[in-house]
N, C-alpha and C positions, 0 to 999 in steps of 0.2 A: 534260857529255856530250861536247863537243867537246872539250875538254881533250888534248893528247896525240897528237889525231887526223891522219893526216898527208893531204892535200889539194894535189895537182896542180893549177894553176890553167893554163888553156888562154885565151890571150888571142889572137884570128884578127882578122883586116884590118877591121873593121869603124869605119865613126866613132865606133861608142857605147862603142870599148873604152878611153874616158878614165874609163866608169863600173867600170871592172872592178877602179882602183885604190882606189874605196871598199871593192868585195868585200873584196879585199885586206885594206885596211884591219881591216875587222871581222871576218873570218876569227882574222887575229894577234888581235887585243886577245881574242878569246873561246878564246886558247890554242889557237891550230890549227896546227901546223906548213905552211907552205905552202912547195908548189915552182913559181914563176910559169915556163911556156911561153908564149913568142910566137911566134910564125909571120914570116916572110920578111914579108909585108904587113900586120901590128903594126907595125912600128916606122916603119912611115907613120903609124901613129896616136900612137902613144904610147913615150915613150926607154923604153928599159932598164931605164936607170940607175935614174929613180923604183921601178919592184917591187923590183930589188936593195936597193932602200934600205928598203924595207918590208916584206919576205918573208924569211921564213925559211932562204935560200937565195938566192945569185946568179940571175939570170937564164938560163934554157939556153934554146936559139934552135936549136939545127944538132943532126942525128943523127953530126958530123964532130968538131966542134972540142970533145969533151968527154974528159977524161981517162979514163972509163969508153966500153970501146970497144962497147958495147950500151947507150946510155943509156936508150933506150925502154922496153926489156925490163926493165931496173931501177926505173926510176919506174914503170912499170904494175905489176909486182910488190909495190912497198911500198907504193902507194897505198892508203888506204881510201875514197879517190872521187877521181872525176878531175870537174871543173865545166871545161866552155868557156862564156868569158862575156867578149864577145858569141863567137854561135855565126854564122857568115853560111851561105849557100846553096853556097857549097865546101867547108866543113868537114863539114858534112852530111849534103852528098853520099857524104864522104870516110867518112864513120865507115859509111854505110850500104851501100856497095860494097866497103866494107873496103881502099880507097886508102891507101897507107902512104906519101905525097910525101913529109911532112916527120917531124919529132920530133914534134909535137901529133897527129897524124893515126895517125902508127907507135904512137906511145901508148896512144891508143884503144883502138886494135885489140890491144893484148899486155897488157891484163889481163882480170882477172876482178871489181874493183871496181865498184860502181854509180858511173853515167855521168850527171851533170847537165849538157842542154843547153840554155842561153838565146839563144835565136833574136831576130835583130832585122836588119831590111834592109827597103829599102822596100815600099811594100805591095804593089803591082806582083810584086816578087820574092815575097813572103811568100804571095800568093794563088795564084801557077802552080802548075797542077795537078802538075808535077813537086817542087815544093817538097813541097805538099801529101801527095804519097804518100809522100816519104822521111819525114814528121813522123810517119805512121801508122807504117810502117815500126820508124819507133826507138823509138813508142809502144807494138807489140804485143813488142818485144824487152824492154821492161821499164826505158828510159833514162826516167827524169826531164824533162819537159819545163818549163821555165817561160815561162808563156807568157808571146808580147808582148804592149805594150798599144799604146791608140790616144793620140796627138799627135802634137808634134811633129816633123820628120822632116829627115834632112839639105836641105838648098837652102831650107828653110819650107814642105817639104808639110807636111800633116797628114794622118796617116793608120793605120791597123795596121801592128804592123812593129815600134813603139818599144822597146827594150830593156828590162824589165821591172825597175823601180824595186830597185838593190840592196840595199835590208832585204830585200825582197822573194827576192832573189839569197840572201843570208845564210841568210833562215827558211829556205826548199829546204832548206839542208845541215845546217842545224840538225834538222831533221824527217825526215831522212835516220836519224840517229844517235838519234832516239829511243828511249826503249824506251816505248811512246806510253801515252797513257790509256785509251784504248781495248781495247789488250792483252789478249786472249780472251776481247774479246767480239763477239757479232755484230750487226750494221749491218743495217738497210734504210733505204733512200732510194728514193724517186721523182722520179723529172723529166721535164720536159717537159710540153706541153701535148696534150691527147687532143684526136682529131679525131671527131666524132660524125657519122656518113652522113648526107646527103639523099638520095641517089643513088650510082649507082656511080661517079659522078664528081665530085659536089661533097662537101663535107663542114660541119661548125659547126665553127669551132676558136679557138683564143686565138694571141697574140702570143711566148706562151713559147719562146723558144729551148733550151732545158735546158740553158743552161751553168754556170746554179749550183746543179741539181742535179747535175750530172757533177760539177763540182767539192765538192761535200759527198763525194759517193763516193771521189776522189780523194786527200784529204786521210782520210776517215775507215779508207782502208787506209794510209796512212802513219802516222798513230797506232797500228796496230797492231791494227786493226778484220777481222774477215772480213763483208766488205761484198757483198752483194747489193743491184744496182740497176735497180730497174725503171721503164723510160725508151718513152719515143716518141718519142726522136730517135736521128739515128745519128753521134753525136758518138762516139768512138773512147776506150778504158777499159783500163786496166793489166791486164795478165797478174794474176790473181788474184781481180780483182772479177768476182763471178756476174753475170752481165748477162740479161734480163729482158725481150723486147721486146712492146711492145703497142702497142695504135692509141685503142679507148673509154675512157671511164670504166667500164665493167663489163669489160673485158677487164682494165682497172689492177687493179681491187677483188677480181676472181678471182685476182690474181698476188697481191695482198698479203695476203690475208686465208689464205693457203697458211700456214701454221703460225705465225700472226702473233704468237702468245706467246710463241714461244720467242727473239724477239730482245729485245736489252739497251735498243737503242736503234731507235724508229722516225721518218724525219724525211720529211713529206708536202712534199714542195719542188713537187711536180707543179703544172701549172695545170690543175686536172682540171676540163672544164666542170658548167658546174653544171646545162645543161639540154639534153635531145636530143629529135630529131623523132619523133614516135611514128607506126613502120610508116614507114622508109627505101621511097622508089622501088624495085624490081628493076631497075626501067631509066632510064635517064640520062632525066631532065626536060627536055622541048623546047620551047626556046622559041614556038614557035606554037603552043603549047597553050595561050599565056597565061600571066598569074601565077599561080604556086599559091599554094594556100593550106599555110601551113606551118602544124603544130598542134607546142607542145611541149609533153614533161613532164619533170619534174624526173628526175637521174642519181642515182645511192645516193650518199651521203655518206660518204664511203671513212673522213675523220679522224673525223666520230661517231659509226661503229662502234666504230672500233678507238679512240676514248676510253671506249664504252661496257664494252669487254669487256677491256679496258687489264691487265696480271697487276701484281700490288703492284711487281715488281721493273724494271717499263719504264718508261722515260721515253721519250713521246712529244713532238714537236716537228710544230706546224704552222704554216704560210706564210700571210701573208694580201698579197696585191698590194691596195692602196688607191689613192683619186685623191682622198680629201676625207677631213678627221676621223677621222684615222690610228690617233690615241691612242682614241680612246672605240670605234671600230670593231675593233680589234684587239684591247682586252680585253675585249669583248662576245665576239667568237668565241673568245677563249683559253677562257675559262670556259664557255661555250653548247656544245665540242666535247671537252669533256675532258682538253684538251692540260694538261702538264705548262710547256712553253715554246713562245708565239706568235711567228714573227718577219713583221715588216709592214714594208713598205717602201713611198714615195709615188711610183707610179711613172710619174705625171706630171714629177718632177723631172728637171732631165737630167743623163744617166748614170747612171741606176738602173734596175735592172731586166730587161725585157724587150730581149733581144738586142744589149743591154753588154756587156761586160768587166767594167764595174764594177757595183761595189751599193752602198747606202745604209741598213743598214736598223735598225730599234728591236728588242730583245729581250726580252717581256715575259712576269714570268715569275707561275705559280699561287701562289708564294707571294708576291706583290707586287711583285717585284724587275723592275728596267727599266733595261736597259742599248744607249746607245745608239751606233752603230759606222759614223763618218765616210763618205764617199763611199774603197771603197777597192776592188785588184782582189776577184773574186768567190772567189780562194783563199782571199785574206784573211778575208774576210766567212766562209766553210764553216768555218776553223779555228777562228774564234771562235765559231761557232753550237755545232759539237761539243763543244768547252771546254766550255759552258754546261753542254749533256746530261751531260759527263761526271760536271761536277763533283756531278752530281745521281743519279748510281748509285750504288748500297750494295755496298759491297766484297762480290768475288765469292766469294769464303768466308767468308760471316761465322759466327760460334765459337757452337753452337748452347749453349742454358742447361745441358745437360748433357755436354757437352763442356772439355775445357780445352785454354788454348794448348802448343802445344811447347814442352818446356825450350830 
Protein backbone atom coordinates (compact mmCIF):
# COMPACT_ATOMS: atom_id res chain seq x y z
CA UNK A 1 0.00 0.00 0.00
CA UNK A 2 2.82 2.35 0.39
CA UNK A 3 4.59 1.20 -2.47
CA UNK A 4 5.24 4.13 -4.91
CA UNK A 5 3.81 6.61 -2.51
CA UNK A 6 5.53 9.81 -2.51
CA UNK A 7 6.20 11.33 1.14
CA UNK A 8 7.63 14.90 2.03
CA UNK A 9 9.39 14.29 5.28
CA UNK A 10 9.44 17.69 7.38
CA UNK A 11 12.25 17.58 9.99
CA UNK A 12 11.95 21.31 12.42
CA UNK A 13 14.59 22.14 15.32
CA UNK A 14 13.58 20.01 17.63
CA UNK A 15 16.14 17.36 19.80
CA UNK A 16 13.87 14.41 19.01
CA UNK A 17 14.60 14.94 15.37
CA UNK A 18 17.56 12.25 15.50
CA UNK A 19 14.36 9.96 15.59
CA UNK A 20 13.10 11.16 12.41
CA UNK A 21 16.04 9.25 10.57
CA UNK A 22 14.39 5.98 11.70
CA UNK A 23 11.10 7.28 10.03
CA UNK A 24 13.21 7.79 7.25
CA UNK A 25 14.53 4.80 7.59
CA UNK A 26 11.26 2.77 7.23
CA UNK A 27 9.29 4.91 5.15
CA UNK A 28 12.26 3.72 2.10
CA UNK A 29 12.60 0.12 3.03
CA UNK A 30 8.40 -0.17 2.74
CA UNK A 31 8.93 1.49 -0.79
CA UNK A 32 7.95 5.13 -0.13
CA UNK A 33 9.60 7.61 -2.17
CA UNK A 34 10.72 10.34 0.36
CA UNK A 35 11.70 14.07 0.08
CA UNK A 36 13.40 14.87 3.49
CA UNK A 37 12.84 19.04 4.44
CA UNK A 38 14.70 20.51 7.18
CA UNK A 39 14.36 23.73 8.46
CA UNK A 40 17.25 26.40 9.30
CA UNK A 41 17.16 24.94 13.14
CA UNK A 42 17.44 21.07 11.96
CA UNK A 43 20.62 21.09 11.21
CA UNK A 44 21.35 22.10 14.88
CA UNK A 45 19.97 18.76 15.43
CA UNK A 46 20.78 16.63 12.77
CA UNK A 47 23.48 16.83 9.15
CA UNK A 48 21.92 16.65 6.00
CA UNK A 49 24.07 14.57 4.65
CA UNK A 50 22.67 11.38 6.84
CA UNK A 51 18.62 11.79 4.97
CA UNK A 52 20.52 12.58 1.72
CA UNK A 53 22.05 9.25 2.24
CA UNK A 54 18.85 7.60 3.12
CA UNK A 55 16.04 9.34 1.22
CA UNK A 56 15.05 9.31 -1.84
CA UNK A 57 16.12 12.61 -2.78
CA UNK A 58 18.84 15.17 -1.61
CA UNK A 59 18.02 17.19 1.19
CA UNK A 60 16.12 20.67 0.25
CA UNK A 61 16.64 23.20 3.21
CA UNK A 62 15.88 26.97 1.40
CA UNK A 63 12.87 28.15 -0.72
CA UNK A 64 16.32 30.01 -2.70
CA UNK A 65 19.09 27.55 -3.49
CA UNK A 66 16.77 25.00 -5.47
CA UNK A 67 16.93 24.82 -9.18
CA UNK A 68 13.13 24.71 -9.24
CA UNK A 69 12.29 28.26 -8.78
CA UNK A 70 8.85 27.33 -6.84
CA UNK A 71 10.07 24.43 -4.98
CA UNK A 72 7.24 24.47 -2.27
CA UNK A 73 4.59 24.67 -4.70
CA UNK A 74 6.04 21.64 -6.44
CA UNK A 75 6.61 19.30 -3.41
CA UNK A 76 3.03 20.22 -1.97
CA UNK A 77 1.76 19.29 -5.39
CA UNK A 78 3.20 15.80 -5.82
CA UNK A 79 2.98 15.01 -2.34
CA UNK A 80 0.64 12.33 -1.15
CA UNK A 81 1.35 13.36 2.49
CA UNK A 82 3.57 15.74 3.90
CA UNK A 83 4.63 14.06 7.93
CA UNK A 84 6.74 16.75 10.21
CA UNK A 85 8.56 14.76 12.60
CA UNK A 86 9.38 16.21 15.12
CA UNK A 87 6.70 18.97 14.86
CA UNK A 88 7.86 21.72 17.72
CA UNK A 89 5.53 24.77 18.87
CA UNK A 90 6.77 27.15 15.64
CA UNK A 91 6.02 24.77 13.12
CA UNK A 92 2.56 24.66 14.37
CA UNK A 93 1.96 27.71 15.02
CA UNK A 94 3.17 28.05 11.38
CA UNK A 95 0.92 25.68 9.61
CA UNK A 96 -1.97 27.07 11.82
CA UNK A 97 -1.71 30.86 10.99
CA UNK A 98 -0.71 29.78 7.66
CA UNK A 99 3.18 31.48 8.15
CA UNK A 100 5.13 30.59 5.05
CA UNK A 101 8.98 31.54 6.72
CA UNK A 102 10.64 28.81 5.29
CA UNK A 103 10.43 25.78 2.62
CA UNK A 104 8.65 23.35 5.39
CA UNK A 105 6.15 25.88 6.55
CA UNK A 106 5.65 27.37 2.60
CA UNK A 107 4.88 23.59 2.05
CA UNK A 108 2.36 23.01 4.16
CA UNK A 109 0.38 25.56 3.35
CA UNK A 110 0.53 24.89 -0.96
CA UNK A 111 -0.93 21.49 -0.91
CA UNK A 112 -3.79 19.75 -0.71
CA UNK A 113 -2.34 16.37 0.69
CA UNK A 114 -3.08 14.96 4.13
CA UNK A 115 -0.83 16.50 6.81
CA UNK A 116 0.94 14.18 9.58
CA UNK A 117 1.89 16.14 12.61
CA UNK A 118 4.27 14.70 15.47
CA UNK A 119 4.48 17.15 18.15
CA UNK A 120 7.16 16.88 20.86
CA UNK A 121 8.80 19.75 23.19
CA UNK A 122 8.81 19.96 26.63
CA UNK A 123 5.87 19.62 28.65
CA UNK A 124 5.84 23.09 29.90
CA UNK A 125 5.60 23.99 25.99
CA UNK A 126 3.27 20.95 25.16
CA UNK A 127 0.62 21.99 28.05
CA UNK A 128 0.26 26.12 27.24
CA UNK A 129 -2.88 26.78 26.50
CA UNK A 130 -1.65 28.38 23.24
CA UNK A 131 -0.05 25.20 22.19
CA UNK A 132 -3.15 23.52 23.29
CA UNK A 133 -5.54 25.44 20.88
CA UNK A 134 -3.38 25.33 17.77
CA UNK A 135 -3.43 21.07 18.31
CA UNK A 136 -7.51 21.51 18.39
CA UNK A 137 -7.12 23.80 15.57
CA UNK A 138 -5.26 21.37 13.18
CA UNK A 139 -7.38 18.58 14.68
CA UNK A 140 -10.99 20.00 13.63
CA UNK A 141 -8.90 20.85 10.08
CA UNK A 142 -8.59 17.23 9.61
CA UNK A 143 -4.33 17.00 10.11
CA UNK A 144 -3.26 13.68 11.71
CA UNK A 145 -2.02 14.19 14.93
CA UNK A 146 0.41 11.62 16.60
CA UNK A 147 0.48 12.06 19.90
CA UNK A 148 3.37 12.46 22.33
CA UNK A 149 4.05 10.41 24.93
CA UNK A 150 5.29 10.59 28.59
CA UNK A 151 9.38 10.07 29.48
CA UNK A 152 12.10 11.11 29.07
CA UNK A 153 12.87 14.72 28.21
CA UNK A 154 15.72 16.84 26.98
CA UNK A 155 18.17 18.07 30.36
CA UNK A 156 16.39 14.44 32.17
CA UNK A 157 13.07 15.90 32.78
CA UNK A 158 10.44 13.43 32.58
CA UNK A 159 7.47 14.42 31.38
CA UNK A 160 4.56 14.70 28.32
CA UNK A 161 6.02 16.08 25.39
CA UNK A 162 8.22 13.00 24.11
CA UNK A 163 8.19 12.31 20.40
CA UNK A 164 6.05 9.44 19.72
CA UNK A 165 7.99 6.14 19.14
CA UNK A 166 8.81 6.02 15.27
CA UNK A 167 6.85 2.43 14.35
CA UNK A 168 4.63 4.43 15.82
CA UNK A 169 5.49 7.50 13.24
CA UNK A 170 5.53 4.68 10.33
CA UNK A 171 2.01 3.04 11.42
CA UNK A 172 0.31 6.96 11.07
CA UNK A 173 1.35 6.78 7.26
CA UNK A 174 0.79 3.47 6.86
CA UNK A 175 -2.97 3.82 8.18
CA UNK A 176 -3.06 6.84 6.12
CA UNK A 177 -2.99 4.81 2.82
CA UNK A 178 -5.09 2.14 3.83
CA UNK A 179 -7.95 1.03 2.28
CA UNK A 180 -9.02 -0.17 5.96
CA UNK A 181 -10.98 -3.09 7.33
CA UNK A 182 -13.50 -1.46 8.39
CA UNK A 183 -14.35 0.02 4.94
CA UNK A 184 -18.48 0.67 5.00
CA UNK A 185 -18.90 -0.23 7.72
CA UNK A 186 -20.29 1.42 10.79
CA UNK A 187 -18.61 1.96 14.25
CA UNK A 188 -20.02 2.85 17.73
CA UNK A 189 -17.70 3.39 20.56
CA UNK A 190 -18.20 4.71 23.94
CA UNK A 191 -15.84 6.57 26.25
CA UNK A 192 -15.32 8.00 29.02
CA UNK A 193 -16.60 7.69 32.44
CA UNK A 194 -20.33 8.83 33.45
CA UNK A 195 -20.76 11.11 36.25
CA UNK A 196 -24.21 10.10 38.30
CA UNK A 197 -25.73 13.29 40.58
CA UNK A 198 -25.92 13.66 44.25
CA UNK A 199 -26.64 17.06 43.83
CA UNK A 200 -26.30 19.78 41.63
CA UNK A 201 -23.02 20.07 42.51
CA UNK A 202 -21.44 16.96 43.35
CA UNK A 203 -21.60 13.78 41.45
CA UNK A 204 -20.43 9.51 41.66
CA UNK A 205 -17.98 9.14 39.00
CA UNK A 206 -14.88 6.82 37.99
CA UNK A 207 -11.12 7.57 37.10
CA UNK A 208 -11.74 7.18 33.23
CA UNK A 209 -10.20 9.75 31.27
CA UNK A 210 -11.69 8.65 27.66
CA UNK A 211 -8.61 8.47 25.94
CA UNK A 212 -8.89 5.13 24.73
CA UNK A 213 -12.05 5.31 23.89
CA UNK A 214 -11.19 8.57 21.70
CA UNK A 215 -8.64 6.67 20.30
CA UNK A 216 -10.83 3.35 19.32
CA UNK A 217 -12.90 6.22 17.47
CA UNK A 218 -9.83 7.61 15.95
CA UNK A 219 -8.13 4.69 14.51
CA UNK A 220 -11.67 3.04 13.67
CA UNK A 221 -12.19 6.11 11.14
CA UNK A 222 -8.86 5.46 9.73
CA UNK A 223 -9.64 2.07 8.82
CA UNK A 224 -12.14 3.25 6.96
CA UNK A 225 -15.03 2.94 9.60
CA UNK A 226 -18.15 5.75 9.84
CA UNK A 227 -17.77 5.94 13.41
CA UNK A 228 -20.03 7.44 15.88
CA UNK A 229 -18.86 8.24 19.47
CA UNK A 230 -20.53 8.63 22.32
CA UNK A 231 -18.33 10.18 25.12
CA UNK A 232 -18.37 12.11 28.47
CA UNK A 233 -15.34 13.92 27.86
CA UNK A 234 -14.41 16.76 25.78
CA UNK A 235 -11.39 15.34 24.30
CA UNK A 236 -11.33 16.73 20.64
CA UNK A 237 -12.43 14.20 17.32
CA UNK A 238 -11.67 14.20 13.57
CA UNK A 239 -13.95 15.90 11.06
CA UNK A 240 -16.14 12.92 10.26
CA UNK A 241 -16.76 11.08 13.49
CA UNK A 242 -20.35 11.60 14.77
CA UNK A 243 -19.86 12.84 18.29
CA UNK A 244 -22.45 12.05 20.99
CA UNK A 245 -22.18 13.86 24.25
CA UNK A 246 -23.59 12.71 27.47
CA UNK A 247 -23.01 12.90 31.37
CA UNK A 248 -25.21 9.36 33.07
CA UNK A 249 -25.22 6.05 32.49
CA UNK A 250 -29.01 6.31 31.19
CA UNK A 251 -28.29 9.36 29.17
CA UNK A 252 -25.10 6.83 27.54
CA UNK A 253 -27.81 3.77 27.10
CA UNK A 254 -30.50 6.29 25.41
CA UNK A 255 -27.61 7.27 22.98
CA UNK A 256 -26.71 3.79 22.26
CA UNK A 257 -29.53 1.85 22.23
CA UNK A 258 -30.67 4.64 19.12
CA UNK A 259 -30.66 2.02 16.32
CA UNK A 260 -28.08 -0.22 17.95
CA UNK A 261 -28.51 -3.04 15.15
CA UNK A 262 -27.78 -1.51 12.52
CA UNK A 263 -23.89 -1.19 13.37
CA UNK A 264 -21.17 -3.76 12.32
CA UNK A 265 -19.21 -3.07 15.21
CA UNK A 266 -20.10 -1.92 18.76
CA UNK A 267 -17.10 -1.27 21.24
CA UNK A 268 -18.36 -0.33 25.19
CA UNK A 269 -14.78 1.28 26.03
CA UNK A 270 -17.00 3.67 28.57
CA UNK A 271 -16.45 3.29 32.37
CA UNK A 272 -20.05 3.52 32.84
CA UNK A 273 -20.87 3.42 36.60
CA UNK A 274 -22.36 0.72 37.74
CA UNK A 275 -24.48 2.33 40.57
CA UNK A 276 -26.34 5.74 41.04
CA UNK A 277 -28.00 7.51 44.00
CA UNK A 278 -31.56 7.10 43.92
CA UNK A 279 -33.71 10.76 43.83
CA UNK A 280 -30.37 13.22 43.32
CA UNK A 281 -30.77 16.42 45.80
CA UNK A 282 -32.45 19.45 43.69
CA UNK A 283 -30.17 21.41 45.94
CA UNK A 284 -26.62 21.24 46.61
CA UNK A 285 -26.28 19.23 50.14
CA UNK A 286 -24.97 21.30 52.97
CA UNK A 287 -22.81 20.53 55.06
CA UNK A 288 -24.47 21.53 58.36
CA UNK A 289 -27.06 19.38 57.69
CA UNK A 290 -24.87 16.57 58.60
CA UNK A 291 -24.03 13.31 56.74
CA UNK A 292 -26.27 12.14 54.52
CA UNK A 293 -27.31 9.25 54.04
CA UNK A 294 -26.58 8.10 50.46
CA UNK A 295 -28.99 5.12 49.21
CA UNK A 296 -27.93 3.50 45.76
CA UNK A 297 -29.39 1.46 43.14
CA UNK A 298 -27.93 -0.27 40.36
CA UNK A 299 -27.66 1.75 36.45
CA UNK A 300 -28.91 -0.42 33.32
CA UNK A 301 -26.42 -2.56 32.05
CA UNK A 302 -25.77 -0.74 28.67
CA UNK A 303 -23.22 -4.14 27.32
CA UNK A 304 -26.18 -6.81 28.52
CA UNK A 305 -28.59 -5.38 26.74
CA UNK A 306 -27.01 -4.84 23.73
CA UNK A 307 -25.51 -8.71 24.09
CA UNK A 308 -28.91 -9.65 24.64
CA UNK A 309 -30.49 -8.16 21.57
CA UNK A 310 -26.98 -8.38 19.69
CA UNK A 311 -28.22 -8.98 15.43
CA UNK A 312 -26.29 -12.29 14.03
CA UNK A 313 -24.15 -9.87 11.83
CA UNK A 314 -22.42 -7.61 14.93
CA UNK A 315 -19.68 -8.14 16.78
CA UNK A 316 -19.63 -6.56 20.13
CA UNK A 317 -16.60 -5.73 22.17
CA UNK A 318 -16.65 -4.94 25.90
CA UNK A 319 -13.96 -3.43 28.63
CA UNK A 320 -13.52 -4.65 31.74
CA UNK A 321 -10.87 -2.37 34.12
CA UNK A 322 -9.73 -5.14 36.85
CA UNK A 323 -7.35 -4.78 40.01
CA UNK A 324 -7.31 -8.74 40.94
CA UNK A 325 -7.90 -12.07 39.03
CA UNK A 326 -7.92 -10.51 35.53
CA UNK A 327 -8.12 -13.68 33.65
CA UNK A 328 -11.05 -15.52 35.48
CA UNK A 329 -12.94 -12.13 35.92
CA UNK A 330 -12.76 -11.10 32.45
CA UNK A 331 -14.03 -14.37 30.97
CA UNK A 332 -16.78 -14.50 33.47
CA UNK A 333 -18.13 -11.03 32.07
CA UNK A 334 -17.16 -11.94 28.47
CA UNK A 335 -19.69 -14.80 28.62
CA UNK A 336 -22.22 -13.32 31.54
CA UNK A 337 -22.75 -10.03 28.84
CA UNK A 338 -22.93 -11.53 25.57
CA UNK A 339 -19.75 -9.94 24.17
CA UNK A 340 -18.30 -11.48 21.13
CA UNK A 341 -14.62 -9.94 22.44
CA UNK A 342 -13.63 -8.85 26.37
CA UNK A 343 -10.65 -6.57 26.70
CA UNK A 344 -9.40 -6.29 30.65
CA UNK A 345 -6.68 -4.65 31.55
CA UNK A 346 -5.04 -4.56 35.43
CA UNK A 347 -5.20 -1.24 36.10
CA UNK A 348 -3.40 -1.27 39.13
CA UNK A 349 -0.25 -1.75 37.00
CA UNK A 350 1.48 1.28 36.11
CA UNK A 351 0.91 2.81 32.90
CA UNK A 352 -2.21 1.27 32.21
CA UNK A 353 -5.28 2.40 32.02
CA UNK A 354 -6.91 5.17 33.63
CA UNK A 355 -5.50 8.60 32.37
CA UNK A 356 -2.30 7.13 30.65
CA UNK A 357 -1.29 7.35 27.37
CA UNK A 358 -0.53 3.93 27.64
CA UNK A 359 -2.38 0.50 27.98
CA UNK A 360 -1.80 -2.93 28.75
CA UNK A 361 -4.41 -5.02 27.99
CA UNK A 362 -5.73 -9.14 27.39
CA UNK A 363 -8.11 -9.85 24.62
CA UNK A 364 -10.42 -12.57 25.29
CA UNK A 365 -12.27 -13.86 22.80
CA UNK A 366 -16.22 -16.06 22.87
CA UNK A 367 -14.54 -18.46 20.90
CA UNK A 368 -11.66 -19.11 23.50
CA UNK A 369 -9.01 -17.09 21.81
CA UNK A 370 -6.66 -14.84 24.16
CA UNK A 371 -4.42 -12.48 22.95
CA UNK A 372 -2.31 -10.57 24.93
CA UNK A 373 -0.91 -6.76 23.89
CA UNK A 374 2.26 -5.38 25.83
CA UNK A 375 2.26 -2.01 27.76
CA UNK A 376 1.93 0.12 24.52
CA UNK A 377 0.51 3.84 23.34
CA UNK A 378 -3.46 3.54 23.54
CA UNK A 379 -3.38 3.98 19.56
CA UNK A 380 -1.57 1.03 19.48
CA UNK A 381 -3.81 -0.98 21.82
CA UNK A 382 -7.53 0.68 19.66
CA UNK A 383 -5.72 -0.82 16.34
CA UNK A 384 -5.39 -4.00 17.59
CA UNK A 385 -8.70 -4.15 19.51
CA UNK A 386 -10.42 -3.28 16.10
CA UNK A 387 -8.17 -5.95 14.15
CA UNK A 388 -9.85 -8.32 16.44
CA UNK A 389 -13.63 -7.11 15.74
CA UNK A 390 -12.80 -6.97 12.26
CA UNK A 391 -11.38 -9.92 11.63
CA UNK A 392 -14.63 -11.31 13.11
CA UNK A 393 -17.36 -9.70 10.60
CA UNK A 394 -18.75 -11.78 7.65
CA UNK A 395 -18.14 -10.21 4.52
CA UNK A 396 -20.49 -7.44 3.77
CA UNK A 397 -22.03 -9.08 0.83
CA UNK A 398 -22.07 -12.35 1.27
CA UNK A 399 -23.58 -14.39 -2.29
CA UNK A 400 -26.98 -15.46 -0.88
CA UNK A 401 -27.88 -19.71 -1.97
CA UNK A 402 -29.62 -18.49 -4.72
CA UNK A 403 -27.61 -15.98 -6.19
CA UNK A 404 -24.23 -16.43 -8.01
CA UNK A 405 -20.88 -14.63 -8.16
CA UNK A 406 -20.02 -12.31 -11.25
CA UNK A 407 -18.31 -13.58 -14.15
Amino acid sequence: MLQGRRVVLGISGGIAAYKAIEVCRRLVDAGVHVIPVLTEQAHHMVGPTTFTALASEPVKTSLWHDRDPIPHTKLGQTADAIVVCPATARVISDLVTGRSGDLLSATLIATAAPVIVCPAMHTEMWEHPAVRHNIEVLVERGVVIVWPEEGRLAGGDIGKGRLADPLVVFEAVEELFQDGPLRGRRVLITAGGTREPLDPVRFLGNRSSGKQGHALAEQAAAMGAEVTLVTTVELPVSPGIRRIEVGTAAEMHSAVQTDSGSYDVIVMAAAVADFRPVGASTQKIKKDGGVPTVVLEPTVDILAGLGQTKPSHQVLVGFAAETENLASNAQEKLHRKGADLLVANDVSAPGVGFAHDTNAVTIYGADGSVAEIARSPKTTIARKVLEAAADRLAPKHPIQDNESPEP
